[in-house]
Structure formats: structure tokens, C-alpha cells
N, C-alpha and C positions, 0 to 999 in steps of 0.2 A: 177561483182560478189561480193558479201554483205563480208565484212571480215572475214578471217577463214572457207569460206564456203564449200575449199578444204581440208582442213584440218583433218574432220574425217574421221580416219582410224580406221579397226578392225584386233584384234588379238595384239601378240606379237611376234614377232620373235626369238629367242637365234642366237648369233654370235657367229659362228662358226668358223670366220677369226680372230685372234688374233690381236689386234692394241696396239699399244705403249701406255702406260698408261693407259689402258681398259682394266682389268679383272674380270669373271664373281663373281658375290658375289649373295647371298641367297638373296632375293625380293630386287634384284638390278632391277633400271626401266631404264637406260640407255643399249640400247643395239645398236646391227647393224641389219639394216632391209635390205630390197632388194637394192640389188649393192651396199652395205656396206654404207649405209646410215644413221645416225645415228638418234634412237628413243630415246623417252622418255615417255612410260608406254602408246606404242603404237602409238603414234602420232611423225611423220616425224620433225625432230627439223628445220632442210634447210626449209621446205615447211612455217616453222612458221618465220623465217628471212626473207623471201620473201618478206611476207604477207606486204601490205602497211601498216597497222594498225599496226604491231611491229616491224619488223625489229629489230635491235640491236643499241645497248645492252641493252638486257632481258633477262628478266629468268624466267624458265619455272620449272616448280612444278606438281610432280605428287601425286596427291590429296589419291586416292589407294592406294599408295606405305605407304602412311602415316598413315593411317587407318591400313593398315597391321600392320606395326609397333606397332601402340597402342593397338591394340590386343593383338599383343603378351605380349606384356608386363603385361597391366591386367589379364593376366591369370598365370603368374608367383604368383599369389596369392594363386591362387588354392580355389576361392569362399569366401575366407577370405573379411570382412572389409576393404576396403582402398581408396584415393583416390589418382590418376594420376594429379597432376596438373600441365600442360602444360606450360613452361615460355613463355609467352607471347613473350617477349623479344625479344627472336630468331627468329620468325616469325610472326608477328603481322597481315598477312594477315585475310580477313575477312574469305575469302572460306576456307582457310587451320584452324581457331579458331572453325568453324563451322564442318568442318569435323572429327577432334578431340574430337569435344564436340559428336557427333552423335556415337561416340565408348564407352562416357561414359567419358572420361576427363571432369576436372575444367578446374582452370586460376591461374597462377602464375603470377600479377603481379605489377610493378615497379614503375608504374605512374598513374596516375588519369584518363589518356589519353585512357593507356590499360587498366583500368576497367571499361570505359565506353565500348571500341572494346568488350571485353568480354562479359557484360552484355547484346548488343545490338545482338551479333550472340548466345544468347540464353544460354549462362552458367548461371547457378542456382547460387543465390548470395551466398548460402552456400557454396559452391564448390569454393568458389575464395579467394584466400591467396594473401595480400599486403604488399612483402616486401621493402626493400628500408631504407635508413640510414638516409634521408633526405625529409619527405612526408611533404608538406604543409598542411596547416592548409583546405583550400578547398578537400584536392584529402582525408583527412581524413575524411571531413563530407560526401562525395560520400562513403566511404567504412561505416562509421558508419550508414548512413542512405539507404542506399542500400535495400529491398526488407521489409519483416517483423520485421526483427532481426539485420540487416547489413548484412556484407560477410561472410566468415566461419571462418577467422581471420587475424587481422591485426599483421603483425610480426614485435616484438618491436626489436629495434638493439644498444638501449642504457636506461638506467635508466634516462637520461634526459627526454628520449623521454615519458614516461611514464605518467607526467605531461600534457603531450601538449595532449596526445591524453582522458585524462579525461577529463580536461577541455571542448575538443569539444566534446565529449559525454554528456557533460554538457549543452551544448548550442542547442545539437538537441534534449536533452531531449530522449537519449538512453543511455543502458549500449554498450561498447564496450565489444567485444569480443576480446584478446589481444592472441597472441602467443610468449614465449619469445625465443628468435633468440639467440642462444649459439655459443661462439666463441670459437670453441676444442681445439687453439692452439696447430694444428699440423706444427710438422716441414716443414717451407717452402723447405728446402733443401734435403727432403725425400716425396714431393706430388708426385712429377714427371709430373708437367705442368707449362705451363708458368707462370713467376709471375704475370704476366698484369691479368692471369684469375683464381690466386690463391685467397680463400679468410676465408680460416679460419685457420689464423697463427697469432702470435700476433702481427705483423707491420699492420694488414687490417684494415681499418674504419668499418667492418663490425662485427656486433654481440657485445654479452655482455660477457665480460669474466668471465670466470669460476666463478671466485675469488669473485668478483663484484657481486653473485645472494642473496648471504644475502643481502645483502643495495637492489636489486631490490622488493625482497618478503617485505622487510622492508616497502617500497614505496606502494606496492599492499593492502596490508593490510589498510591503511590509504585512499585509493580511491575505494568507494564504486560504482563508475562509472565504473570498470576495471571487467571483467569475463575472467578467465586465462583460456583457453579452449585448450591450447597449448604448446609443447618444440619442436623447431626445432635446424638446426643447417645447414649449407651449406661449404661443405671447399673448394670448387672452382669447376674445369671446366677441358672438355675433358681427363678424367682419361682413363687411357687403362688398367690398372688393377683394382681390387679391394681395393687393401690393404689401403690406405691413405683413402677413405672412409668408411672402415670400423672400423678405428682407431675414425676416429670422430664421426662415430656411437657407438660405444664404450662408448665414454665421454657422449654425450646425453641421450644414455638409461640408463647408470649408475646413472645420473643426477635425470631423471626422475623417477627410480625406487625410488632413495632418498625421491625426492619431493611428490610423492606419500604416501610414509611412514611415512616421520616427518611432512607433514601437512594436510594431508590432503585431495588433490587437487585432483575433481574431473574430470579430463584430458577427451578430449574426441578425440584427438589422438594425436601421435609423428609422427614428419616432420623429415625425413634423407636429405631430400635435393635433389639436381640434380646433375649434373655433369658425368653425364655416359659420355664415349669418344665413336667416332664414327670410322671409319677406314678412313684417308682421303688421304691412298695409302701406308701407313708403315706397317699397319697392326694393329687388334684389337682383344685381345684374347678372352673379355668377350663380352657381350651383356646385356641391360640395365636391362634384366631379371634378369642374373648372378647380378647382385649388387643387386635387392631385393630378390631373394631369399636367399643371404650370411646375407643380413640384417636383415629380418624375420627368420632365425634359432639365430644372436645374439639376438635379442628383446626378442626372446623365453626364452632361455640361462639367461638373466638379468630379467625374473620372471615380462617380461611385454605380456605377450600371447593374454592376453584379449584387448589391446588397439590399434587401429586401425594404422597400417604406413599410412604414406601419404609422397607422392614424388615427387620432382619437374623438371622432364625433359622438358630441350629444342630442341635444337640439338639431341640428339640423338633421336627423332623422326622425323625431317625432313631433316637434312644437305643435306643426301644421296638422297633424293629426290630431287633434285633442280639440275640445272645446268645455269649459266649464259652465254648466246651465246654472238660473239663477231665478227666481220668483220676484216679483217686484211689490214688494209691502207696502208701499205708495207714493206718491207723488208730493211733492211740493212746490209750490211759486212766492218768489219774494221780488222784490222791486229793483234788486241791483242785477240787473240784466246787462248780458255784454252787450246791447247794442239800446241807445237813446231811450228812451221809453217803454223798453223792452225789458219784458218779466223773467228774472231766470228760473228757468225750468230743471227740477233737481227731480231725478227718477231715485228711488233707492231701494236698493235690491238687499234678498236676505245673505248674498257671499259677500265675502270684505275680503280685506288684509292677511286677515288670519287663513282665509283659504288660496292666495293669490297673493301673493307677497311682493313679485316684479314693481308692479307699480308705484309701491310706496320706498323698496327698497334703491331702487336704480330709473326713478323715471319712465321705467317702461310702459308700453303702449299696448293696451290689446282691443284692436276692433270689436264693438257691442252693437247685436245684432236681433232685430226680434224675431223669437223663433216660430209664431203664429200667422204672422203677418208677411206677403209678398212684395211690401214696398210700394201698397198702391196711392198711400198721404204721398203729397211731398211733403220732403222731408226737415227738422226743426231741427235747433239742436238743445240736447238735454243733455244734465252734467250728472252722470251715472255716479255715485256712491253707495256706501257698503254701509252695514250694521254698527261696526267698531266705532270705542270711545275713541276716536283719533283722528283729527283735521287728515291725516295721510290716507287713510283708506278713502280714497278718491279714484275713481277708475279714467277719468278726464269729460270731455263735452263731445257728446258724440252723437250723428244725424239717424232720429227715429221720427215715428211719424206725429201728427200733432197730436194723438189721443196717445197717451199711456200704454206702452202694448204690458201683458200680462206674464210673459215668463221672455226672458232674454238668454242667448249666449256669447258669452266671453268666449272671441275663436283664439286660435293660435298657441291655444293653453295647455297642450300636450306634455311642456319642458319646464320644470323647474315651477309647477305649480303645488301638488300634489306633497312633492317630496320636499318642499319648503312648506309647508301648510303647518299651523299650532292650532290649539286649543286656545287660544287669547281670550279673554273674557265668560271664558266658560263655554265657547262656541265648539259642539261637537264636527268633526273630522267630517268632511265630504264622503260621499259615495265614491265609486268606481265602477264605470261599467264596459264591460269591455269589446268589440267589435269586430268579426273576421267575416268574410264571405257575407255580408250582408244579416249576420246572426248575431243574436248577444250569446258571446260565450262562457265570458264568467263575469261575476259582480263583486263589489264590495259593499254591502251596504251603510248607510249613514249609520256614526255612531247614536249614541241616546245620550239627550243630556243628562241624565242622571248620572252617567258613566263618571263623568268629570266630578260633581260635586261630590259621589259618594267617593271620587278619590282623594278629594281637598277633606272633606271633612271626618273622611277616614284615619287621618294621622291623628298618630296616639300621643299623649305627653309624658314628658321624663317622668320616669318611676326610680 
């Protein structure tokens, strides 16, 4: 049987059996299918672990579920001007850049790398924003020489920077279109997210401070290779309210209503950023709508109506779609249990660190779920870990049932799994499997380990 060729199923089911760490949310794609088997936007997750072509650990991505998402978002406009651009970052996959772009997203992104992904799954070079604090000289001439015009702008994060990127508008013989990247300097002690993913307070590498944009305009003015097409600003990552983004949307459209006034600048739109948060089991009051529509009533409010937002989510259009499956290589009990004469119970599974990185790098949290079982134990709690040499590959203590289930998934692992993923210890690269309309549409299969040592042991010596 050719790979995955059991694999399409149709419909969706709703679970009705309540599982530990499994509750329903609004165009949630994880669900319980027959004999409480767990799906993902239709398709059997067990049936895709089987499979000889993927097995675990992989992660599977429902394509629909994200598409949803960007819908809605774009319509938080309400027909206005704007654009979606999508951080590459978080999910770099091809199928999931391409599904995005077919609702009408750009590209957000970071490296030279993602804007060839970008450009190659069909984003319009206009639509595509290059930020980043550190761009070579190469991944500049791809964004300045990019389609008729270049991209839609390259976002400047320092008055240094400003030089380097004339220069090479100089050498390909184009003007650049620049956006300049504003640091709010919001209190890092009032974002309320991690500082690993804070970034517009004044300790970040990131942006131009406030203070600093006379000496930038100063600079602008003197380089005729430079076309300001832009004021953005970004102040970090996974916000569950509003308020800290909208403080540094504050500062930006204040800024630009300035710039607009005392000189002139033909803008042709303002960037508030990304960072909407997602729900990854605590709870999430707003939705990435809520941030632009609080946004576009302040832009109004600051006497900027007419000029176009443009936004940069990552995560919050895929996390929730993604789950990374995981095989459980065995159990453990030792005597130092959190509670009184209680045995603690270590599950460990064959993903780590190396495939899932959030947890070890920034404390984050991903709900573990057995994808066999309907939740009919009550529930214990077991402290999920990974393979790796490292006390950190720790996924935390999370409620399964009292027998050991057999194959688990990591939900919410759509964003910044995959595309942080290494080879640590020799551990070959996860699967990728992908999900639209209830079908697998494309896959990645697991790497071989052989891949890795014959690449270690492949290096030659000095001759």
C-alpha cells in the first residue's frame, strides 16, 4: 500500500468524551473521532504514526484550520486597505506559506533564506517585509532586487543600517524601499511575556529609538537611494491582552502622524507588528482580530484614517493547528513524588528538545495528550520527557491516565516547532505531514539517522 494511502478520511467528528488536557475551542482541529481516537482536521493522527513513511516524531498541520484563521482576521478590517503579513518564522513550511498566501497574506521575513520560501510559493514581492537587525549584504540585494520595484519594504532596525542598505541599492542600481522599525520602549515589566520573546523595550537589539529618529531622517535625507515607504514598530510576542500592544501602537502612530506633518512623507502604510498570543491551555481572552480592530480605531483616533495598517502574525495563525506526535519508549517511577508518599511518574517519549525547543528555551508550555485513549482513567499526573542528554528537555507534569498510554501528542505545536528543530545528539529531523479538507496532502518524511553520522563522519582532514 503506496504511503498514507489509508489515511483519507472524511468529515469531522466533535468529542463528546472529555480528555485531560483536551477542550473544545472555536475552529479547533484536534478533536476525538471513533473510539475516542484522536483527529486532526479530520484525519486519524494513530493511522498517521503507523504509516511507515512517518511515524514519530512528527507533526501534523492542519492546512483549513489556518486558512480559517486568516480569514478571519482579514475581515477584522472590514474592506479597508491592509496587509496580513505572515512571519515566516513560525512556520516556514511550503504548503502552509502557500495556503496563507491563497487567503490573501504577504511575508514577513527574517532572512534571505525566507524570502526566497516566500517568493518561490508565489507571494507578490510587494507584499513582503524584511525585518531583522542583522541582514547581509546578499539577503539585501535579493530583497532590493526582488520583482520590478524590490519587496514592499525592507525594515530598517538601526541608523547604521541605513548606509549599508544605500550602498547596495547603489550597486544593483535601484532605489530601496525602506520602513523604519521604531523601538516604543515599553516597559519590559508591564508586557506581560517572556523576556526571551520581548522586544520593544529599551534593553532589545531590536528597532530605532524613539529619540534617535531625528539623526535617522537626518541620514535619509542625504541618501537619494532610500524611498521611506514606511513606520513600523513590533514589541514582542504571545500577548494574551491587548494593552502592551496598544501602548506601542500609541507611540508609532503618534510618530507617524508627526512625520507626516513636519515633513512631508508620503507613507504608504503603518506596520503595528505581530504578536497576538494564542491560547496554549491558560487561556486567551482576545483574538488577533481584537488587536486590529483596538488598533484601527487608535490609528483613526491619531488623524491617520487614510493610511493603510499592515500586520505581522505568526503564531497566531498556525500554533493551534499543529500537533507534534511522539511514541512513548517507557515509563519510569522513582520515590520522590510531588505529593507525600507519592511515586513520581516519568513518561518519556522518543521527541525532545531538539524537536520542540519552546519548552527548554522560554519555559513554554504545551498541553500532552494521549492520542489512543478517550480519557476514560481518571486522571494522574505524569512528568513527560524527551530523549536528550539534558535535564531541560522536560515537557512538564501533565494529567494522563494511570496506565501509560502508547503514542501521545504535543498540541499547540504548529509555531516555532519545526522551524527551530536541530539534529542534537544525532537525533534525525521529524516528519511533516500535512492536512487540507480532511486529506493528507503532502508529507515530509523522517530523516534516517544514518543521514547525520555519515555527515559527521564524512568530514575530510587537512591535506
Amino acid at each position: 500500500m503506496p504511503p498514507c494511502a489509508a489515511l483519507r478520511t472524511t468529515g469531522m467528528r466533535a468529542c463528546r468524551l472529555a480528555s485531560p488536557g483536551l477542550t473544545h475551542r472555536a475552529n479547533m482541529p484536534v478533536r476525538r473521532g471513533a473510539g475516542g481516537k484522536l483527529e486532526l482536521g479530520g484525519v486519524d493522527l494513530a493511522a498517521l504514526a503507523s504509516d511507515e513513511a512517518i511515524g514519530t516524531p512528527s507533526y501534523v498541520y492542519d492546512l483549513t484550520a489556518m486558512m480559517t484563521e486568516a480569514r478571519a482576521l482579514h475581515d477584522a478590517w472590514g474592506g479597508e486597505s491592509h496587509l496580513v503579513a505572515y512571519a515566516v518564522k513560525a512556520n516556514s513550511a511550503g504548503p502552509v506559506v502557500r495556503a496563507l498566501r491563497e487567503t490573501g497574506c504577504g511575508a514577513d521575513v527574517v532572512s534571505g533564506a525566507e524570502l526566497e520560501v516566500a517568493l518561490a510559493c508565489g507571494v507578490l514581492p510587494e507584499q513582503v517585509l524584511f525585518s531583522g537587525v542583522a541582514k547581509q549584504d546578499h539577503e539585501l540585494d535579493l530583497a532590493i532586487g526582488a520583482g520590478a520595484r524590490g519587496i514592499g519594504a525592507i525594515q530598517v532596525e538601526s541608523i547604521e543600517e541605513l548606509a549599508r542598505i544605500a550602498a547596495r541599492a547603489r550597486a544593483v542600481g535601484r532605489r530601496a524601499p525602506i520602513s523604519l522599525r521604531i523601538n516604543p520602549a515599553v516597559d519590559l515589566g508591564t508586557m506581560g511575556t517572556h523576556a526571551h520573546i520581548a522586544t520593544g523595550h529599551d534593553d532589545a537589539k531590536f528597532g530605532i529609538p524613539k529619540g534617535d529618529l531625528a539623526d535617522a531622517f537626518a541620514v535619509l535625507t542625504s541618501r537619494p537611494d532610500l524611498e521611506l515607504v514606511g513606520l513600523s514598530a513590533h514589541v514582542g510576542s504571545q500577548f494574551t491582552s491587548t494593552k502592551a500592544y496598544l501602548e506601542a501602537a500609541r507611540t508609532l502612530f503618534e510618530v507617524t502622524a508627526d512625520v507626516r506633518s513636519t515633513r512631508g512623507a508620503a507613507l504608504r502604510f503603518v506596520d503595528s507588528g505581530g504578536g497576538f498570543g494564542v491560547d496554549y491551555g491558560d487561556g486567551c481572552a482576545v483574538t488577533p482580530a481584537d488587536f486590529v480592530r483596538e488598533a484601527l480605531a487608535l490609528k483613526e483616533s491619531c488623524g491617520l484614517g487614510d493610511l493603510p495598517l499592515y500586520v505581522e502574525p505568526g503564531r497566531a495563525l498556525v500554533a493551534a493547528h499543529g500537533v507534534l506526535l511522539a511514541t512513548v519508549v517507557q515509563h519510569k517511577l522513582t520515590p520522590q513524588g510531588p505529593v507525600k508518599d507519592a511515586r513520581q511518574r516519568w513518561l518519556m517519549i522518543d521527541a525532545g528538545m531538539n524537536d520542540l525547543l519552546r519548552p527548554a528555551l522560554y519555559q513554554a508550555r504545551h498541553r500532552v495528550v494521549d492520542v489512543l485513549a478517550a480519557g476514560t482513567e481518571a486522571p494522574v499526573p505524569w512528568r513527560v520527557v524527551g530523549p536528550v542528554c539534558e535535564s531541560s528537555d522536560d515537557f512538564g507534569v501533565h494529567p494522563l491516565g494511570e496506565h501509560p498510554p502508547r503514542l501521545v501528542a504535543l498540541l499547540d505545536a504548529g509555531a516555532y516547532g519545526y522551524t527551530m528543530a536541530s539534529r542534537y545528539n544525532g537525533r534525525p529531523l521529524p516528519a511533516e505531514v500535512f492536512v487540507r479538507d480532511a486529506n493528507v496532502v503532502a508529507l515530509r518524511g523522517r530523516e534516517a539517522s544514518r543521514v547525520w553520522a555519515e555527515d559527521r563522519c564524512g568530514l575530510g582532514g587537512l591535506t
